[in-house]
LOTI-654832 format. One line per 10 residues: number of its first residue (from 0); for each residue x, y, z of N, C-alpha, C, O. Coordinates in steps of 0.02 Angstrom, whole numbers, plus 50000, padded with zeros to 5 digits. Layout:
! residues N
NUM	X,Y,Z,X,Y,Z,X,Y,Z,X,Y,Z ~ ...;
END
This chain:
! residues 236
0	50042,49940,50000,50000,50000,50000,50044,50062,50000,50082,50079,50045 ~ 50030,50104,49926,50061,50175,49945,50055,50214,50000,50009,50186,50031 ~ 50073,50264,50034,50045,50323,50065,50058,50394,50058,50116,50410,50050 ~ 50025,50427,50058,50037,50502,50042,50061,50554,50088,50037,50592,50130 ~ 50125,50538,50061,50152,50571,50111,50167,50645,50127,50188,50666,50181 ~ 50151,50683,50068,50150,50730,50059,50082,50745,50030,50059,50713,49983 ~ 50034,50823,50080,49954,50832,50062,49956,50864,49971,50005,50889,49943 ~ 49905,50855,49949,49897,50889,49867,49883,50965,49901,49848,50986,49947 ~ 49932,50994,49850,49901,51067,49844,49847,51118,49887,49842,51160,49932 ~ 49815,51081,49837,49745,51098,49857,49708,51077,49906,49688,51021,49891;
10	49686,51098,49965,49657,51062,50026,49584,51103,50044,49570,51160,50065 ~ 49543,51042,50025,49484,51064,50027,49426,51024,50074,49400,50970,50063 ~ 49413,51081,50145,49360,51044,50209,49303,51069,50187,49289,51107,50141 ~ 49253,51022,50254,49168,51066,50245,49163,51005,50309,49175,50945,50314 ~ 49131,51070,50364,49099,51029,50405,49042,51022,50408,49014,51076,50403 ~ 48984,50951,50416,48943,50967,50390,48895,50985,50473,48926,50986,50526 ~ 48836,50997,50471,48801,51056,50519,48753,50994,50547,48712,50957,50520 ~ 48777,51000,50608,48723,50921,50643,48643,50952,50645,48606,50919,50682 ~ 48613,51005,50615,48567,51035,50630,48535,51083,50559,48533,51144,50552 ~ 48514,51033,50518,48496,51063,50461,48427,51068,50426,48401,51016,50408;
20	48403,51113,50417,48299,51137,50410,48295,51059,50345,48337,51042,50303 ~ 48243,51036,50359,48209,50998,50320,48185,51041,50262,48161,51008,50216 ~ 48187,51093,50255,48153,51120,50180,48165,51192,50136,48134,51226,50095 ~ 48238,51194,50177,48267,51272,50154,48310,51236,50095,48336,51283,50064 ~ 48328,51183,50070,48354,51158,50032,48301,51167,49965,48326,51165,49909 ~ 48238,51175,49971,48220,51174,49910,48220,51245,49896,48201,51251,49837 ~ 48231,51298,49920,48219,51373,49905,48293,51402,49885,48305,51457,49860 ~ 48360,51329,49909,48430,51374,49924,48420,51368,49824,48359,51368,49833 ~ 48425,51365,49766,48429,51364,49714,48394,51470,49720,48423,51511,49685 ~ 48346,51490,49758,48339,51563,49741,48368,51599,49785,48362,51658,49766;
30	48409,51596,49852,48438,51619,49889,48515,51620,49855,48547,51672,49861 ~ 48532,51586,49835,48593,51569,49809,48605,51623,49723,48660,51626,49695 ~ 48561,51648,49704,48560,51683,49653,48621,51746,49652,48670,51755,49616 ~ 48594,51784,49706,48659,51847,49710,48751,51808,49705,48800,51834,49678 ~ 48749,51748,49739,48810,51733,49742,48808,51699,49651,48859,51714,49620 ~ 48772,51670,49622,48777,51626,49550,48795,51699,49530,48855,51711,49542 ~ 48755,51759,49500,48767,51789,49479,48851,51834,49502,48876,51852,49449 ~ 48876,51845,49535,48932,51864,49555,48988,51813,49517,49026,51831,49473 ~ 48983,51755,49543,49014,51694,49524,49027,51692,49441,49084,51683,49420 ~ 48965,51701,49391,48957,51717,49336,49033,51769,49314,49085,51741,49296;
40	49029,51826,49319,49094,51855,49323,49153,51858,49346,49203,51882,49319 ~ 49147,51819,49427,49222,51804,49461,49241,51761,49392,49291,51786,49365 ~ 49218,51713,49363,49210,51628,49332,49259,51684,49273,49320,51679,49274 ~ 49231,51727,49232,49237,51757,49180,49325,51795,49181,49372,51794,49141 ~ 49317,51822,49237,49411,51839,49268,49445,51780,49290,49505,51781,49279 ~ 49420,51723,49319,49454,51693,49316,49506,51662,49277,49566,51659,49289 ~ 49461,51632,49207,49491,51616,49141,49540,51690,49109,49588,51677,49073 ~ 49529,51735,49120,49552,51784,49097,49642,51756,49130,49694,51731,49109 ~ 49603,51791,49210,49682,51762,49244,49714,51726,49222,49769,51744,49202 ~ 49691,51647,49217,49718,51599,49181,49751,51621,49139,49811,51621,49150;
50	49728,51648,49073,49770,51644,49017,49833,51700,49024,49881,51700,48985 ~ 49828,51739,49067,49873,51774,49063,49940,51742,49120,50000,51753,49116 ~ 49914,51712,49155,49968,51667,49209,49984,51614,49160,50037,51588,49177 ~ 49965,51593,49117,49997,51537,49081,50050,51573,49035,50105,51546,49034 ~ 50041,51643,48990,50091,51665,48947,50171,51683,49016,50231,51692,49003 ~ 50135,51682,49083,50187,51719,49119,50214,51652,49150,50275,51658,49157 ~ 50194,51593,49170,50240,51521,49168,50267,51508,49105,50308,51463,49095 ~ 50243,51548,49056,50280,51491,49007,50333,51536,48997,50368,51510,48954 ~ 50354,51579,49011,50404,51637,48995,50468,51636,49065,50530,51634,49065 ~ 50409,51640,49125,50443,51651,49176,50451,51587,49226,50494,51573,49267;
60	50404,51559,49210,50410,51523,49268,50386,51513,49334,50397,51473,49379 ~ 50356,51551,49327,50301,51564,49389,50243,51600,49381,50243,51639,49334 ~ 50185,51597,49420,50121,51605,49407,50125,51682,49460,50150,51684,49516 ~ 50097,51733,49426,50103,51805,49481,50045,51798,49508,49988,51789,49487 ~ 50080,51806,49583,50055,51796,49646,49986,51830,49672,49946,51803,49711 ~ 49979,51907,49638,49907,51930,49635,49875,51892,49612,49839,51860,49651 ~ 49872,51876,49541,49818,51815,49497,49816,51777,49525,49760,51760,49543 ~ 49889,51727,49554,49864,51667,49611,49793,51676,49652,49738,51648,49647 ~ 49822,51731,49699,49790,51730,49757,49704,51782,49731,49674,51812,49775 ~ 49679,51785,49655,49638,51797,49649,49610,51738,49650,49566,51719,49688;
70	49649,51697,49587,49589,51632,49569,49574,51577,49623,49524,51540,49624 ~ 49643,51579,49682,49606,51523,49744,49538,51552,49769,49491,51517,49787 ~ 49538,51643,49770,49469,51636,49797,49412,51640,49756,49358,51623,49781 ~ 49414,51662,49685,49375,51613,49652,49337,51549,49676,49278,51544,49691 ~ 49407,51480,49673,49380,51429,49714,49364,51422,49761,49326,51375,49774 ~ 49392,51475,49816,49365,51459,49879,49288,51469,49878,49250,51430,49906 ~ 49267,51529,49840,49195,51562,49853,49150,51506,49811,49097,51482,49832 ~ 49176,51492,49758,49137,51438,49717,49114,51379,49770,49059,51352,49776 ~ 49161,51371,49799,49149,51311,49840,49107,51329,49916,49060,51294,49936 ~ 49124,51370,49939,49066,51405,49989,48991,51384,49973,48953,51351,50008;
80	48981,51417,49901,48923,51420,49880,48893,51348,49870,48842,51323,49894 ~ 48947,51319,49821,48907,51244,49824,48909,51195,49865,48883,51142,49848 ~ 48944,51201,49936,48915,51171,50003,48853,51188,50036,48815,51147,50062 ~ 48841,51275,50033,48781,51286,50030,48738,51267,50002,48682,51263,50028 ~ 48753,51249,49932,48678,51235,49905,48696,51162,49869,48715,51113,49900 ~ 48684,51168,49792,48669,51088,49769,48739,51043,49740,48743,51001,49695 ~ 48791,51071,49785,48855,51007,49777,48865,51003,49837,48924,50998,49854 ~ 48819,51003,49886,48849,50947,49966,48775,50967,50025,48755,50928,50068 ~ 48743,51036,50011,48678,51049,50053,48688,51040,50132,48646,51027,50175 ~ 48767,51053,50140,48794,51027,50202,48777,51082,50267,48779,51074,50328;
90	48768,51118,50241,48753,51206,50291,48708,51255,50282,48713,51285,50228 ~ 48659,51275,50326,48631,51337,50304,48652,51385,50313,48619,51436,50302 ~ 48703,51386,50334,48738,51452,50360,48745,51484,50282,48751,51446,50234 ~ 48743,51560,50274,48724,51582,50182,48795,51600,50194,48818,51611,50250 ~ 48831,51601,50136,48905,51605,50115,48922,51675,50114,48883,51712,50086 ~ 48970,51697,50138,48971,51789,50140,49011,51797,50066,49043,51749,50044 ~ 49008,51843,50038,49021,51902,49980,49103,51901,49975,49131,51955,49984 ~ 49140,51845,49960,49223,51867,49988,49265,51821,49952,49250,51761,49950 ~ 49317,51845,49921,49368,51800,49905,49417,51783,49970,49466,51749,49956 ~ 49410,51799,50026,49452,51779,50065,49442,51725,50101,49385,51702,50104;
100	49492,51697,50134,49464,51636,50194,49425,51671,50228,49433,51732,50231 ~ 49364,51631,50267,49323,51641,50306,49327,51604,50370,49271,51600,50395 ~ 49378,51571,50412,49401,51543,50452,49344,51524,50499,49368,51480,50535 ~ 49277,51535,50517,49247,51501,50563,49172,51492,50494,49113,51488,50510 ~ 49195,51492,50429,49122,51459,50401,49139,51374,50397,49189,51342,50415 ~ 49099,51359,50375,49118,51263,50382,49145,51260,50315,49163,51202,50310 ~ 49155,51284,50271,49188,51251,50208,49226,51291,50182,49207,51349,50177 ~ 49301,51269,50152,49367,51304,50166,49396,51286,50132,49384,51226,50123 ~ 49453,51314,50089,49506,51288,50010,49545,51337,50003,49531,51393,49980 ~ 49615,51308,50031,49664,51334,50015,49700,51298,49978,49688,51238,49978;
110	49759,51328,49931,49804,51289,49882,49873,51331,49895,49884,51391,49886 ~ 49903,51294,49913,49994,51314,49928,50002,51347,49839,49986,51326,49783 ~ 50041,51418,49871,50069,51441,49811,50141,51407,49794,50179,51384,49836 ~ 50152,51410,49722,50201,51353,49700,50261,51400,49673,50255,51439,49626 ~ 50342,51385,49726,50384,51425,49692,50385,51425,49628,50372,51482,49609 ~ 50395,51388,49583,50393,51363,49520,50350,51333,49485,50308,51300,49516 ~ 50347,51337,49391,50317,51306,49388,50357,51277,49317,50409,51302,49294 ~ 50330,51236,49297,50345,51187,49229,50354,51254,49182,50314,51299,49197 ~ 50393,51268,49134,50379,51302,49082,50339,51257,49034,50285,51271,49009 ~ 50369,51213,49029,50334,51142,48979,50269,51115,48964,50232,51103,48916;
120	50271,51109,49050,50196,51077,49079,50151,51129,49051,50100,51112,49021 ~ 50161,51167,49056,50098,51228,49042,50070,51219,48974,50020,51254,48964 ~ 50088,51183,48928,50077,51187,48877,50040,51123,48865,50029,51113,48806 ~ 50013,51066,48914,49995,51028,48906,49946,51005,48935,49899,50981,48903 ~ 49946,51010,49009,49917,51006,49069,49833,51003,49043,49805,50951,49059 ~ 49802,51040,49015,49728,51074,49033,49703,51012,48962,49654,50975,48966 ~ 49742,51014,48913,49710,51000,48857,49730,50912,48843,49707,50882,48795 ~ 49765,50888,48882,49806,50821,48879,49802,50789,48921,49763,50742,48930 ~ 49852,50816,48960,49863,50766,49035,49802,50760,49056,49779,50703,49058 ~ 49760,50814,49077,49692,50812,49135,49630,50769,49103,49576,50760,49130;
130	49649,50747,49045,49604,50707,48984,49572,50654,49037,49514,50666,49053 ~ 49611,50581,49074,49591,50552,49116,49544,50568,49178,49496,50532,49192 ~ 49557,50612,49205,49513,50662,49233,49450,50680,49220,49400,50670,49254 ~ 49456,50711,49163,49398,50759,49144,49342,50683,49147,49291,50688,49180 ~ 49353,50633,49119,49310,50581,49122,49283,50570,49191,49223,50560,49201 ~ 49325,50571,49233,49309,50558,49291,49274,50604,49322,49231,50581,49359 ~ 49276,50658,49320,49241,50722,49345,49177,50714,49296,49123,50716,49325 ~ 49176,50709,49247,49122,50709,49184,49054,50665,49243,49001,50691,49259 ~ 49075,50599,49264,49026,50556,49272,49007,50597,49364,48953,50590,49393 ~ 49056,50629,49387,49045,50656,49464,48992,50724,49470,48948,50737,49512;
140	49010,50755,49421,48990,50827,49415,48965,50852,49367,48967,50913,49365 ~ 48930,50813,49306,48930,50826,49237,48970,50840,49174,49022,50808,49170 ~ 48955,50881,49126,48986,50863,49061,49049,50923,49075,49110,50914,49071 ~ 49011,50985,49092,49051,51038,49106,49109,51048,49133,49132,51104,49140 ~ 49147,50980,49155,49215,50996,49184,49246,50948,49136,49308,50945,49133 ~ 49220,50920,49109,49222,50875,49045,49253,50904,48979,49295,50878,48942 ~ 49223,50963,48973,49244,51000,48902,49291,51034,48938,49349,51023,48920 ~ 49282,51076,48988,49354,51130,49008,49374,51109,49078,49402,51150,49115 ~ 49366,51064,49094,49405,51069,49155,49401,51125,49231,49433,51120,49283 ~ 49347,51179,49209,49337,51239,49261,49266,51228,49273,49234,51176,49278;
150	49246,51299,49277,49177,51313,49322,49111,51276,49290,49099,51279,49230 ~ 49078,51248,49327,49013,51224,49310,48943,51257,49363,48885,51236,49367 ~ 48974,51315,49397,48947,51362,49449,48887,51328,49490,48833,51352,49506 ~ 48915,51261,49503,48893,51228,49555,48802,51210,49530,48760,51221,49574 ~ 48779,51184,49460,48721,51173,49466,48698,51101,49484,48651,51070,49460 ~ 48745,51080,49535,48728,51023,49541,48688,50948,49504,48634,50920,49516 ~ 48743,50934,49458,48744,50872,49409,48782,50848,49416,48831,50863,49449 ~ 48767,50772,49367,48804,50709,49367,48775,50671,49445,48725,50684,49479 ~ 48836,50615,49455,48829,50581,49528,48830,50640,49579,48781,50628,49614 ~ 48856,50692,49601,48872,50746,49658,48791,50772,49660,48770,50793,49714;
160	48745,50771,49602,48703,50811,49591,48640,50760,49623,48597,50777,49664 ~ 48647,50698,49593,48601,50649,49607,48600,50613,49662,48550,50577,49668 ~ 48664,50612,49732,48672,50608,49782,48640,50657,49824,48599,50644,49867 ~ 48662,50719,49809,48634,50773,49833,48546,50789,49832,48520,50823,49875 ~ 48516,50764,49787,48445,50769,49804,48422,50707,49832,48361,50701,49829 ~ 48467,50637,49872,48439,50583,49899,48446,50622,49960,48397,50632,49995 ~ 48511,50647,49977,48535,50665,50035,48461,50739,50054,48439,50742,50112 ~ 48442,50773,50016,48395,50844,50020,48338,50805,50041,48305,50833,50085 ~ 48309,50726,50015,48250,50681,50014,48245,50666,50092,48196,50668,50129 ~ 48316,50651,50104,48332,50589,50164,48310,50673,50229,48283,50664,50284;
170	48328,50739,50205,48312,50786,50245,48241,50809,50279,48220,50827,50334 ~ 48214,50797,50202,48141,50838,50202,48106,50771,50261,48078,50777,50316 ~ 48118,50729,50234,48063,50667,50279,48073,50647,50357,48029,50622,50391 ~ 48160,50668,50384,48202,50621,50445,48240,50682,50461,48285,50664,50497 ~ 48242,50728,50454,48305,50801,50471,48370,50772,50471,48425,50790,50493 ~ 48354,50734,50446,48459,50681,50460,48492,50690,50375,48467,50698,50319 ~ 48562,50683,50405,48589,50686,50330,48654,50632,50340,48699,50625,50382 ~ 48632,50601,50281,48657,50516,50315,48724,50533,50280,48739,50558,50226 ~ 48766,50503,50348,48852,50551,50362,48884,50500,50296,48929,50527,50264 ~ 48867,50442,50277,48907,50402,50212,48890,50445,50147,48928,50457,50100;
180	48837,50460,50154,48829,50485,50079,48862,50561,50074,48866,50589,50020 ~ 48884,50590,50130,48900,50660,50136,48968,50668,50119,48991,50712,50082 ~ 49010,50602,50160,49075,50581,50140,49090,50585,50078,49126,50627,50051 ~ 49051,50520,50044,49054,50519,49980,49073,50578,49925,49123,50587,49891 ~ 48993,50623,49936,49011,50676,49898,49062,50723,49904,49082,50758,49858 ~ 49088,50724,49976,49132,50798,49986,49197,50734,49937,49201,50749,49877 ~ 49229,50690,49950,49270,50638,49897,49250,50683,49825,49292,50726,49815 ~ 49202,50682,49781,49198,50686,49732,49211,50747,49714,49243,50756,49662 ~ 49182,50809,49760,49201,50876,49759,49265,50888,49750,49293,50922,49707 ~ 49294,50848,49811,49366,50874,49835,49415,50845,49763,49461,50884,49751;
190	49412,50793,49722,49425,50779,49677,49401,50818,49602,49439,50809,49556 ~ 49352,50852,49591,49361,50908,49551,49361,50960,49566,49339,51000,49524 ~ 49384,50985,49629,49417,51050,49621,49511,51017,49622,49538,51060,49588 ~ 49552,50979,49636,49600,50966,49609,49616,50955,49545,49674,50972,49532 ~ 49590,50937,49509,49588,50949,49452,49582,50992,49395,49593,50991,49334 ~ 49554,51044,49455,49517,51124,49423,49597,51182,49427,49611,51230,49392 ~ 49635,51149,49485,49691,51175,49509,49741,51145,49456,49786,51173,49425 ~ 49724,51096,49456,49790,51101,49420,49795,51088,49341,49844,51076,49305 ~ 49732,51095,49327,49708,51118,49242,49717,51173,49232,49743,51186,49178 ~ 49704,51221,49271,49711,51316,49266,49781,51300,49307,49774,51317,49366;
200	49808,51289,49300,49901,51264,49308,49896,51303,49375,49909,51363,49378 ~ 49881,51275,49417,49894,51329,49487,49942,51272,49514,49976,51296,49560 ~ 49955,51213,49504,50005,51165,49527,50049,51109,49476,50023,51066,49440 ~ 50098,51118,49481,50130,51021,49434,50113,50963,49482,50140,50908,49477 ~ 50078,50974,49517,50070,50915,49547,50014,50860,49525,49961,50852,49556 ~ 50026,50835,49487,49947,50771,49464,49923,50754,49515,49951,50732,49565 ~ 49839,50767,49501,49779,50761,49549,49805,50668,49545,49830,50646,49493 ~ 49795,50626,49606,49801,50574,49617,49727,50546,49591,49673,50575,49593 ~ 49743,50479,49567,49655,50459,49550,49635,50416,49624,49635,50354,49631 ~ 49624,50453,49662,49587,50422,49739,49528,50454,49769,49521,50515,49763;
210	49499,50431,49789,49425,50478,49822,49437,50479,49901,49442,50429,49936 ~ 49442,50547,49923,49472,50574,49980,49418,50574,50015,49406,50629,50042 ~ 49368,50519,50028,49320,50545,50060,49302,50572,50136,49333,50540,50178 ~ 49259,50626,50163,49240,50640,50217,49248,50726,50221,49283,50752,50177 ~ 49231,50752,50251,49241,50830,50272,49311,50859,50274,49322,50917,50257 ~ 49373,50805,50303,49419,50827,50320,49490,50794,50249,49490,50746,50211 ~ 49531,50840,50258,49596,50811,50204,49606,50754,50249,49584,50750,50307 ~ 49656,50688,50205,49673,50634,50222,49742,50685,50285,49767,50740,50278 ~ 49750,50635,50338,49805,50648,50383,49873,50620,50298,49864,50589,50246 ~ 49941,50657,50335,50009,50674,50291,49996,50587,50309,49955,50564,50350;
220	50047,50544,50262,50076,50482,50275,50041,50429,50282,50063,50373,50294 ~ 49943,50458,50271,49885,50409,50269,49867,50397,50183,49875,50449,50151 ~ 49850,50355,50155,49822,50379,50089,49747,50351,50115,49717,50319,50072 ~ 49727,50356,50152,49632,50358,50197,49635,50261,50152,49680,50222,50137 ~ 49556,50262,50146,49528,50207,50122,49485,50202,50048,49432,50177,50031 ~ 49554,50248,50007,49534,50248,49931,49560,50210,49904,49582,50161,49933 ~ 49566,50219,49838,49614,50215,49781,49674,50232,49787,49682,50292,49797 ~ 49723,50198,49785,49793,50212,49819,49833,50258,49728,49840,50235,49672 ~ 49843,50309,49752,49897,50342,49722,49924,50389,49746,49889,50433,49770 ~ 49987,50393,49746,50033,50472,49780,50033,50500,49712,50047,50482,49655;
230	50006,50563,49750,50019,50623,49690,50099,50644,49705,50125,50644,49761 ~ 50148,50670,49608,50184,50687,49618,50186,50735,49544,50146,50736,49497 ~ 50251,50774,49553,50254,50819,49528,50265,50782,49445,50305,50735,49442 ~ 50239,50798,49399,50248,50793,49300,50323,50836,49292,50318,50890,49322 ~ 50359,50831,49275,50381,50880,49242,50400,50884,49176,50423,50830,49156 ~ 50401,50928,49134,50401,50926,49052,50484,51004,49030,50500,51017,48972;
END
């Protein structure tokens, strides 16, 4: 058995809320609007960022550290939102207005900035390598991470989407939210936003093909009770 001894990049929690309304889940799709719409344009700079951090790895070598630390909160806020609503339904707590960490909301994504990066890799990463991937995310999250590898602004599809309304079912009838299936999905989440990272080249590190499941990152030197692979760095 491998172990991972070193965490991916990208580290992505959500705690989920032992105390959740039986029926605010069917309204969070219109509460959630001001943040879709915001998201809509973060989504739109994001790619922008992207392309301009990719002419500046492939030149320099490194990704500038403003654009970094725009597009993690991009992801961070993306992901706020769809714990809130239809990729995990894990919290009612409503997601605040912020690219920054929010240190006492329950769901949280940070990604280590990377001294370096591939000049090489950059040229391959999004449209090649992440090919295996995108399949895999395709059947988790729908088609949309499928064709590009980025934002699908959380409309909850594919398996993440169709878990998520057993788990909204299992709410409305029992107020319980059955802790396996919650696992599950935050696994599937936490596996395409790695992928999202390191398609928009925010890392050389290859997303491992393992499902990280539960609220919390695997402990350093555990690879949990997935699919065994250590992620390690490509280089080109």
């Amino acid at each position: 058995m491998e172990t991972n001894a070193n965490p991916y990049p990208l580290q992505l929690t959500g705690e989920l809320s032992p105390h959740l309304s039986r029926g605010l889940w069917l309204v969070k799709w219109l509460l959630a609007i001001p943040h879709y719409i915001a998201l809509l344009f973060l989504w739109i700079a994001y790619v922008v960022a992207s392309v301009i951090a990719f002419f500046a790895i492939l030149f320099t070598g490194s990704y500038p550290r403003g654009l970094f630390d725009f597009n993690v909160g991009v992801l961070r806020w993306t992901w706020r939102v769809g714990f809130y609503s239809y990729s995990a339904l894990a919290t009612d707590q409503y997601p605040p207005f912020t690219l920054r960490d929010v240190p006492d909301y329950p769901a949280r994504l940070e990604v280590a900035y990377p001294d370096s990066l591939s000049r090489g890799l950059v040229l391959v990463k999004w449209w090649l390598l992440a090919i295996p991937h995108y399949l895999v995310i395709a059947v988790f999250v729908g088609g949309a991470w499928a064709g590009s590898g980025i934002d699908r602004l959380y409309g909850g599809g594919g398996l993440v989407g169709l878990l998520v309304l057993f788990a909204g079912t299992a709410l409305l009838f029992t107020s319980r939210y059955p802790k396996p299936l919650y696992d599950f999905v935050l696994g599937m989440n936490r596996w395409a936003f790695r992928v999202a990272a390191y398609a928009t080249l925010m890392t050389d590190v290859y997303p491992p093909f393992r499902l990280d499941m539960g609220g919390s990152e695997p402990p350093s030197g555990s690879a949990g009770d997935s699919i065994q692979s250590t992620p390690t760095p490509m280089t080109a």
